[in-house]
C-alpha positions as a LaTeX table, in Angstrom:
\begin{tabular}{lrrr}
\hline
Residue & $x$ (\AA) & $y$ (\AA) & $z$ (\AA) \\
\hline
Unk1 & 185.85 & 97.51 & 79.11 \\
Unk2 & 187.05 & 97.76 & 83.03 \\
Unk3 & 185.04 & 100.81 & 82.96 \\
Unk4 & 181.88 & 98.32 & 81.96 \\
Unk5 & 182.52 & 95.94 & 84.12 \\
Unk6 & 183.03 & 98.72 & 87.57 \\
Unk7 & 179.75 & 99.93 & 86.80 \\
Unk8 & 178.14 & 96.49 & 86.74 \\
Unk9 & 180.35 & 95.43 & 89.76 \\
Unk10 & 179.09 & 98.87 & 91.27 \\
Unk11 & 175.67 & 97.64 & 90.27 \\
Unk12 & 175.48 & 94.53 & 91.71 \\
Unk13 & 177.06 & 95.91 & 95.25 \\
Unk14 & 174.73 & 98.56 & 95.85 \\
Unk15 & 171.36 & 96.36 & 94.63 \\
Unk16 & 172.40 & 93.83 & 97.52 \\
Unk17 & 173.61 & 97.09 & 100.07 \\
Unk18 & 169.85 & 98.77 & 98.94 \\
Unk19 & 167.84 & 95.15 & 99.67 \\
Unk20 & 165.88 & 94.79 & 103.14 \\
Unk21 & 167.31 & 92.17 & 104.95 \\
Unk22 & 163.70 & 90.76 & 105.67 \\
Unk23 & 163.32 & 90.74 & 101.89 \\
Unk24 & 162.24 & 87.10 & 101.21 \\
Unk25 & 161.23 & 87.12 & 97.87 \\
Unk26 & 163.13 & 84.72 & 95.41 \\
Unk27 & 165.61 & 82.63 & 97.39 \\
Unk28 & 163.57 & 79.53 & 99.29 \\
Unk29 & 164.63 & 77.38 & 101.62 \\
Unk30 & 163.45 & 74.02 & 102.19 \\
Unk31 & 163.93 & 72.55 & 106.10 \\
Unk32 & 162.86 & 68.60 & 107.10 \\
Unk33 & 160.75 & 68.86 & 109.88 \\
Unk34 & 161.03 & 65.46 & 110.37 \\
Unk35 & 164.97 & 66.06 & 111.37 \\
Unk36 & 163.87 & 68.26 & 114.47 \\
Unk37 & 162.79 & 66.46 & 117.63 \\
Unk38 & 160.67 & 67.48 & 119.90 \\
Unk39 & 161.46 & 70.10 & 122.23 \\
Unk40 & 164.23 & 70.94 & 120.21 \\
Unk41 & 165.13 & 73.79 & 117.68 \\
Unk42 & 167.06 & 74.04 & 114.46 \\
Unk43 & 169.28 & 77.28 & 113.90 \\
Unk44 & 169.60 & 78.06 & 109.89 \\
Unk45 & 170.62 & 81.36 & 108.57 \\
Unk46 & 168.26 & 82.41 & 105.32 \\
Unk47 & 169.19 & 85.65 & 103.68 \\
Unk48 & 171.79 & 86.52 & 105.96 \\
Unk49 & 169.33 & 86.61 & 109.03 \\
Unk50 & 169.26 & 84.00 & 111.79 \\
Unk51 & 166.24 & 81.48 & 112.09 \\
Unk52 & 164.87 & 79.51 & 114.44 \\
Unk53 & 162.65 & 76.36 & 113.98 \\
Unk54 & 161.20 & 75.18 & 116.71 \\
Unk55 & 159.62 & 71.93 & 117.58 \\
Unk56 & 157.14 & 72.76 & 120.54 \\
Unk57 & 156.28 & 69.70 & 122.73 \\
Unk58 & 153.71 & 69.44 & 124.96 \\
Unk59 & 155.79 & 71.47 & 127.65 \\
Unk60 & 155.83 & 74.54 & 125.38 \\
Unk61 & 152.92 & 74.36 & 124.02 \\
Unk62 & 151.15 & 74.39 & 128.13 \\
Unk63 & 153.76 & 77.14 & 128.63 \\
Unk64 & 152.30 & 79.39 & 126.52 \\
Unk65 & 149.06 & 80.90 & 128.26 \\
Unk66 & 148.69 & 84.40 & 128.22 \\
Unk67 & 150.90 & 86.13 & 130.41 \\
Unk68 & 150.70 & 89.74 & 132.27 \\
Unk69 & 154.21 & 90.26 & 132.31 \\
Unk70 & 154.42 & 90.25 & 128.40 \\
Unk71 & 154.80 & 93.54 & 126.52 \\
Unk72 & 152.32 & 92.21 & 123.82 \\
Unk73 & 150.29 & 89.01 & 125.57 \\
Unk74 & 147.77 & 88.73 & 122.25 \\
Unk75 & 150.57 & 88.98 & 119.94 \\
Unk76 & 148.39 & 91.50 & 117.72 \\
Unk77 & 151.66 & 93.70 & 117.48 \\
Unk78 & 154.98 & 92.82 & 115.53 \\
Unk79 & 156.11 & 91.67 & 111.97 \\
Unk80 & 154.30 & 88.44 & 111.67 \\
Unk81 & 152.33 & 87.15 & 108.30 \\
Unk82 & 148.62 & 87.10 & 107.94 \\
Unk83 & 146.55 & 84.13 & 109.23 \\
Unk84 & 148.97 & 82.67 & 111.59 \\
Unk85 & 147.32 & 81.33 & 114.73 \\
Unk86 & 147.31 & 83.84 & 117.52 \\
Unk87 & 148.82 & 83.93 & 119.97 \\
Unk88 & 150.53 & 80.75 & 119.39 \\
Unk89 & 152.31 & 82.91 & 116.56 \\
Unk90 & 152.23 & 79.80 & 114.21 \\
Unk91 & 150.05 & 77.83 & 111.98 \\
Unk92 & 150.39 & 74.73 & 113.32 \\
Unk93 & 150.69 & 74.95 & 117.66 \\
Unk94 & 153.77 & 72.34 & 117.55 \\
Unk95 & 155.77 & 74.62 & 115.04 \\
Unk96 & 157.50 & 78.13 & 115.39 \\
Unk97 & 159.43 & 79.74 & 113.43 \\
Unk98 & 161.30 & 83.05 & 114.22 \\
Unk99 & 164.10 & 85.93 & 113.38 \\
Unk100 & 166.10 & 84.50 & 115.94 \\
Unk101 & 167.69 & 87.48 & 116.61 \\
Unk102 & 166.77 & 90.39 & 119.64 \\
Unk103 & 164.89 & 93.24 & 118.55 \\
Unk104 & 166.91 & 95.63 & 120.05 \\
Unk105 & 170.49 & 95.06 & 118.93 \\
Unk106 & 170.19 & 91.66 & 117.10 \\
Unk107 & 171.94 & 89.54 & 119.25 \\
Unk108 & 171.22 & 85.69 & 118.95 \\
Unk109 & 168.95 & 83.91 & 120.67 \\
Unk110 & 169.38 & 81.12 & 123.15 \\
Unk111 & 166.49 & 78.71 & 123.70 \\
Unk112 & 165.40 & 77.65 & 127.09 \\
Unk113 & 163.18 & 74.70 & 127.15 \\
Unk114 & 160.23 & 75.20 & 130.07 \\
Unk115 & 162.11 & 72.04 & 131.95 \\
Unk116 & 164.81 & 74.27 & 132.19 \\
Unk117 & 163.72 & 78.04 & 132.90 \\
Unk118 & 163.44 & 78.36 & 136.83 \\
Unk119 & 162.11 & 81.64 & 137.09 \\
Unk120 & 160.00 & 82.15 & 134.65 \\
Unk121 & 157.90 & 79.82 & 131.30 \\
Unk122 & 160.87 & 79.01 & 129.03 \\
Unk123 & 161.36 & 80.58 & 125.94 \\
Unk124 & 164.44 & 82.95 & 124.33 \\
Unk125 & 167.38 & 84.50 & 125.69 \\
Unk126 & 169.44 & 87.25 & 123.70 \\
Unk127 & 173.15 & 86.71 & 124.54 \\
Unk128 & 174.31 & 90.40 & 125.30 \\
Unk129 & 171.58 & 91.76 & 127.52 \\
Unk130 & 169.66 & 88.95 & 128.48 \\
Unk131 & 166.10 & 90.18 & 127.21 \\
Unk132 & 163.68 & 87.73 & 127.33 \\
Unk133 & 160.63 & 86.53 & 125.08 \\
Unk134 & 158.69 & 83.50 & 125.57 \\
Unk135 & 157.99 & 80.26 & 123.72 \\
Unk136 & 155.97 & 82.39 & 121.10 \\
Unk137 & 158.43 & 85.64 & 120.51 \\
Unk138 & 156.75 & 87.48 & 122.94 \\
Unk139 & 158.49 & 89.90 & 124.38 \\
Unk140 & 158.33 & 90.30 & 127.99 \\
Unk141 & 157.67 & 94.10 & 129.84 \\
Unk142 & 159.79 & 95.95 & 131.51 \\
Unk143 & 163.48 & 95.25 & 129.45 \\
Unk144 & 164.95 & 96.95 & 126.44 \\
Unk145 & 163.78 & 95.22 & 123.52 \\
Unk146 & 160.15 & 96.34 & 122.73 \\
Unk147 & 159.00 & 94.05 & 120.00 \\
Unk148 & 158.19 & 90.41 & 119.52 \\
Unk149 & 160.74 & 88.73 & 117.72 \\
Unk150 & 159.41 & 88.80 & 113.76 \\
Unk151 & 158.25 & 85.68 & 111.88 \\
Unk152 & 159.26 & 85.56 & 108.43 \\
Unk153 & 156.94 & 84.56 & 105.50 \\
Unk154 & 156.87 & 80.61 & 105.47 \\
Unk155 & 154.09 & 77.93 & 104.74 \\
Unk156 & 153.90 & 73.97 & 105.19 \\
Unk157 & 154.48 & 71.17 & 102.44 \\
Unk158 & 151.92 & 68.40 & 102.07 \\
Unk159 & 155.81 & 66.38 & 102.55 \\
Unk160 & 156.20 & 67.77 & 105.90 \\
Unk161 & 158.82 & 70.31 & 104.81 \\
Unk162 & 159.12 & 73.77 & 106.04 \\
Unk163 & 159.24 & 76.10 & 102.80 \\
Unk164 & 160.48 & 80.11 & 103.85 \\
Unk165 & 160.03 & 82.38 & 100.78 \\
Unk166 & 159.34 & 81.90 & 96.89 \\
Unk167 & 156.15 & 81.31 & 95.72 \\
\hline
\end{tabular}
């Protein structure tokens, strides 16, 4: 009998060791969108990965114009689903929702609001090397991460709820 239930412990450990931590398919989360002001963001964590939901006002939304010193300025690179608006990165221009974690060593994000970025459009900050990606996940030239930051699968309720995975 232990020796049953070690191998279905054993089981069990290595199924969730073995499964891609991008893997979205059965858990869903619902968010409220109406909870999230403008400007603002909401930090969740859905299948042990960071997410960000953010709320673009008319600030980021003007901020993102295509930019030369992005890595990827069209956004046709990087784990992103089908159909989303490019290269907003979204389906809806008010509404983004990212890994919020860098590409390079998965450090979390900070969020800079346009208002507040004086060098540069506004956007992300990762907190141990300070690579930068812009209101969209874009990742800008020239620093060590290489990759926008990855949108997970997600759609729109007809309630105004955010729905990330399941069917």
């Amino acid at each position: 009998m232990v020796l049953a239930g070690g191998a279905v412990l054993l089981v069990v450990v290595l199924s969730y060791a073995l499964s891609r931590p991008g893997d979205t398919r059965g858990e869903t989360l619902r968010v409220d969108l109406g909870a999230i002001e403008p400007g603002a963001a909401k930090r969740l964590t859905w299948r042990n990965r960071q997410i960000l939901v953010v709320h673009r006002d008319a600030a980021w939304q003007a901020a993102l114009a295509p930019d030369a010193e992005l890595a990827d300025p069209r956004a046709r690179r990087g784990q992103q689903p089908d159909g989303l608006d490019l290269p907003l990165r979204s389906y809806r221009p008010e509404w983004l929702v990212v890994i919020g974690e860098s590409t390079d060593l998965g450090c979390e994000l900070d969020l800079v609001h346009p208002h507040e970025a004086e060098d540069w459009s506004g956007g992300f900050v990762d907190r141990c090397r300070g690579g930068r990606y812009d209101g969209a996940g874009r990742v800008y030239a020239g620093q060590d991460a290489r990759r926008n930051l990855p949108i997970p699968e997600y759609r729109f309720s007809a309630t105004d709820q955010l729905i990330l995975g399941g069917n």
